[in-house]
C-alpha positions in Angstrom: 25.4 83.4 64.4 28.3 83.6 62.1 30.7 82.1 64.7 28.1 79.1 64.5 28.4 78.3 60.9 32.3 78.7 60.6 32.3 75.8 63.5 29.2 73.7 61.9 31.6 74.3 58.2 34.5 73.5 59.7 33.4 70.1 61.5 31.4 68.8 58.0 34.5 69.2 56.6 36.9 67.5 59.2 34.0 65.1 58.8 34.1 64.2 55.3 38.3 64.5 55.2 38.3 61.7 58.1 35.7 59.8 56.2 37.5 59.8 53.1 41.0 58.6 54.8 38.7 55.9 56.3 37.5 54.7 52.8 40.9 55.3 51.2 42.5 53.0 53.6 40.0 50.3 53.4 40.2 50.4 49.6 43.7 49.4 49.8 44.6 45.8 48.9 44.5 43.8 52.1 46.4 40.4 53.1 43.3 38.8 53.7 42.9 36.0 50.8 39.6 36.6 50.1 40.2 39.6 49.3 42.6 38.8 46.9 40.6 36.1 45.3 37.7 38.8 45.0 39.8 41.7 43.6 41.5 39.5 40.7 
């Protein structure tokens, strides 16, 4: 059962790193003018 939990561990965290890097890049200043308007 531990084999279970080091795989359920390990895919929550590839989870949340890959969920970050999605937020992280869609955080980023985009070219889109409303955005710009909206962020100033």
């Amino acid at each position: 059962m531990n084999d279970y939990s080091t795989a359920i561990f390990a895919l929550v965290a590839i989870t949340g790193a890959l969920t970050a890097g999605v937020i992280f890049i869609l955080k980023q200043p985009s070219d889109l003018p409303a955005v710009k308007h909206q962020r100033h």
